[in-house]
C-alpha positions, 0 to 999 in steps of 0.5 A: 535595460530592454528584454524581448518579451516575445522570446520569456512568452515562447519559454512559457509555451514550451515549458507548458507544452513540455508538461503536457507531453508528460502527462499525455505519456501518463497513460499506461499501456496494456500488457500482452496476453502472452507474456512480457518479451524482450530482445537480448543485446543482439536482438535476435533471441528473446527471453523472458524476465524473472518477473513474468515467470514468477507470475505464472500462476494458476488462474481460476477465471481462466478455467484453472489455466496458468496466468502468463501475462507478467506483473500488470495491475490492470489485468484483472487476471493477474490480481485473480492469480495472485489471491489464488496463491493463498487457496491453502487457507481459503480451503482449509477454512470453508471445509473447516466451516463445513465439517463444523456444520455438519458435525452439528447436525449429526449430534443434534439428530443423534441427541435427538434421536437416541436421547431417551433409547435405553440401549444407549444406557450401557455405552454411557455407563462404560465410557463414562467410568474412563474420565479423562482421556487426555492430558492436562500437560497438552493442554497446557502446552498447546495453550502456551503455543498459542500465546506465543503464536498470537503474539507473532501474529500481533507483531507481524500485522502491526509491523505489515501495517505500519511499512504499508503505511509508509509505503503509502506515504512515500507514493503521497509525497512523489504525487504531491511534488509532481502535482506541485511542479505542475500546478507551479508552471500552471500558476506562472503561466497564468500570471503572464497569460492574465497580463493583456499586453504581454499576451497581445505581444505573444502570436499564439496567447490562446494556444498559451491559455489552453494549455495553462488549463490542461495543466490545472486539470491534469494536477488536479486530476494527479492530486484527487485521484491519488488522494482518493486511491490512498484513501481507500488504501489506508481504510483497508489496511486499517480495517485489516489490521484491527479484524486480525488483532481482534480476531487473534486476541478473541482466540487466545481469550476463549483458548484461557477461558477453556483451560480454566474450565476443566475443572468444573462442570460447566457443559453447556458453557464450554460447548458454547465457547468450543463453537466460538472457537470453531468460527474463530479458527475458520477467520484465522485460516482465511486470514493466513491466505489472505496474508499469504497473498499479500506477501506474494503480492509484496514479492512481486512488487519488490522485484518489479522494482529491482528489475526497473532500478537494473534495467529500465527498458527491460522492466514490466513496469516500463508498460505503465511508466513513460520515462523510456519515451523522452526523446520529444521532451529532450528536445523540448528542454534543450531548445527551451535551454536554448532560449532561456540562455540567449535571452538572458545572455542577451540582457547580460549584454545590455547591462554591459552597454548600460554599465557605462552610463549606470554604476552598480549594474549586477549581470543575471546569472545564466543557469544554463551551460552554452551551446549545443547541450544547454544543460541546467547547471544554477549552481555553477552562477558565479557569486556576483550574479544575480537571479532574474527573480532578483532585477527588480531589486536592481532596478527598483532606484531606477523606477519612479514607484511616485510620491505624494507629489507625483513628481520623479526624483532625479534618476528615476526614468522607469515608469511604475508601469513598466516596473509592475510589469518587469517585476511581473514577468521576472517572478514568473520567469523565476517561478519557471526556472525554479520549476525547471528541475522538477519538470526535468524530473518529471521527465526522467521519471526522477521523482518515481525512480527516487520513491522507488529506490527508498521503497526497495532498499529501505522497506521491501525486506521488512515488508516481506518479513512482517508478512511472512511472521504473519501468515505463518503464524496464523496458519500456525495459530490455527493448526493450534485452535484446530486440536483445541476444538477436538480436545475440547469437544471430546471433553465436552461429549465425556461430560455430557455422558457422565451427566446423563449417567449420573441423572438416570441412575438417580432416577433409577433410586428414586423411583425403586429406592428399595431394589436399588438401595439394595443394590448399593448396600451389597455392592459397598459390602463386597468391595469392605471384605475384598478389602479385609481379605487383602488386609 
């Protein structure tokens, strides 16, 4: 049985080329500074994408200016737009933080200033004879609120964080199948190309070893490079995650600690926990920007992926993706299809030759259709075919594989050289077939369209509504602790107060104890006989 060798080494060479042409498309395409623009049917008139208009947002790197350039995550003013979305809790918590520091100030400069003036003796005997201004039933119920506020907010950060992670996951499996296909027509190649006289028998065995090693480096750059961005990905999300249930669950601590101090005393206590729960409040309304703009962020994902699924060659993300630009790689397939098919019809033809002398001869099953399409089809082989990865067990009775003798039995005619190098070759050739679907895939940008199908059906609803409980709740939740620190600073200064009174009218009796004691005596004899007289 005979095979032309030259015929599986220019199949290698083009399905090694063919990986090479995918992978030189790889590299993405900048965006326009002026919008994404497509033609309509006629090619006349030009309308915007959904997606570009959503994305017109304001752009605090381009002097407040709104940002037109579409969904591009390489533009550096996409990513400035996008975050300025969640400006509400990024200003509301600076100036929350500012008026904290300045409220400070001016009570500390007033303390110390007006502490030991005696004109401020009559303004604090008169509010101090009000106690409480407030309600013990607010209190109650804003901390009930914000029991059930903080357990959204938990829920809604553990469920973001969860679907990104399997987000992440489903982009970690498209990249390893694609490295793998690659690094799998890497290795067959090598394995032909290592063979010396297989590559003196190939015209261009230096273009074949150049671009096994393209390939090697290209998998390996997908796979490190991927890794690498994943990584910090998930370091992220993990560090998010953990600063938001902790930061949440602290608040809701001091939010109880403060309820159950009302009771008592303790001014200096709740005046440390009402500063605690100040800069709490100022985390938690940076955080529901920040979340309001991962939900932003997340929504435009989700409709990039819908307007590709819809229409590929009108989608923006058609600028980072090459599967609108086969027309080359088609080409490729169909000639490597071609001469595949005719060099395993060719063998199929010796076999029928062969079959008159040699009983039990099996043909080799043709996965592709004929001419002029030359489409891959293996699973229209017929059941009494075999694989070419298969012949050397064919053949192997044939091969004179040597004994202790050194002698050949009766009917072994293949040497144990050429039946090394045929059972080379063929698992090679089977390797490369094997592989022929995923380049095909890597083509058709298949493996990206499916990830991208399971992220929008199966994940995008979720993500969304995870993020949204989240940021709303947050802001919710520091609405909450907003009117907790006003009611407890008012608390506080209404303590402090009473405290103050109460110490300089001791000092007023034990310094005059006659005058003052005198003082008391009366007053308690004019409230007994208002007392009597109403009796």
């Amino acid at each position: 049985m005979v095979m032309r060798k030259w015929k599986g080494e220019a199949v290698a060479v083009l399905l090694c080329f063919l990986a090479v042409v995918f992978l030189r498309g790889v590299v993405a395409r900048r965006v326009g500074e002026n919008g994404i623009l497509f033609l309509d049917e006629q090619g006349d008139n030009i309308r915007e994408s959904a997606l570009s208009h959503r994305t017109e947002r304001i752009d605090p790197l381009d002097h407040l200016k709104k940002y037109r350039g579409g969904f591009n995550i390489t533009n550096k003013h996409y990513w400035s737009s996008t975050i300025f979305t969640g400006k509400f809790g990024y200003f509301i918590a600076v100036a929350w933080l500012i008026s904290g520091l300045i409220c400070a100030s001016v009570l500390i400069i007033s303390y110390t200033i007006f502490y030991f003036k005696g004109r401020s003796e009559k303004k604090r005997t008169n509010v101090s004879k009000n106690g409480y201004n407030w309600s013990l039933h607010v209190v109650a119920l804003l901390t009930f609120l914000a029991i059930i506020a903080s357990g959204v907010a938990l829920k809604g950060s553990t469920g973001f964080h969860s679907r990104a992670i399997e987000i992440e996951n489903i982009v970690v499996q498209a990249t390893n199948n694609a490295s793998g296909t690659i690094s799998t027509v890497s290795e067959s190649v090598e394995v032909l190309q290592n063979d010396t006289q297989l590559s003196q028998n190939v015209e261009d065995s230096s273009s074949l070893e150049l671009t096994s090693r393209k390939l090697n480096h290209e998998a390996s750059n997908i796979q490190m490079k991927a890794e690498r961005t994943l990584q910090q990905v998930t370091k992220g999300l993990d560090i998010l995650n953990a600063v938001t249930i902790i930061t949440v669950i602290l608040n809701l601590l001091v939010i109880i600690l403060l309820l159950a101090l009302i009771p008592f005393r303790l001014c200096q206590t709740l005046c440390v926990l009402i500063i605690l729960c100040w800069l709490i409040t100022f985390l938690l309304w940076a955080y529901s920007g920040l979340y309001y703009f991962f939900g932003k962020f997340a929504g435009d994902i989700c409709l990039a992926l819908d307007e590709y699924r819809k229409s590929p060659e009108t989608s923006t993300l058609s600028t980072i993706l090459p599967c609108n630009n086969h027309g080359s790689a088609e080409a490729i397939f169909r000639d490597v299809g071609e001469r595949i098919y005719d060099l395993i019809q060719q063998v199929n033809s010796n076999i029928t030759t062969l079959s008159l002398s040699l009983s039990k001869l099996e043909y080799i099953c043709n996965p592709f259709s004929g001419p002029p399409e030359y489409y891959y089809h293996p699973e229209n082989c017929s059941s009494k075919t075999i694989r070419i990865g298969d012949i050397p067990k064919i053949i192997e009775k044939f091969a004179c594989l040597g004994s202790s003798s050194g002698a050949c039995k009766p009917g072994e005619f293949i040497p144990a050289s050429v039946y090394g190098k045929v059972q080379l070759y063929t698992d090679s050739m089977q390797d490369i077939l094997d592989s022929y679907p995923g380049m095909k895939s890597l083509v058709d940008c298949k493996l990206v369209k499916d990830a991208f199908s399971d992220i929008l059906f199966n994940h995008c609803k979720p993500l969304n509504k995870y993020v949204h409980m989240c940021w709303a709740s947050l802001a919710t939740l520091s609405t909450i602790s907003v009117l907790f620190v006003f009611l407890y600073a008012s608390e506080a200064h209404q303590k402090s107060e009473f405290l103050t009174v109460l110490s300089v009218k001791l000092h007023m009796i034990v310094t005059n104890p006659s005058q003052n004691g005198a003082e008391i005596v009366s007053k308690h004899q004019k409230q007994r006989a208002i007392v009597e007289s109403k009796a």
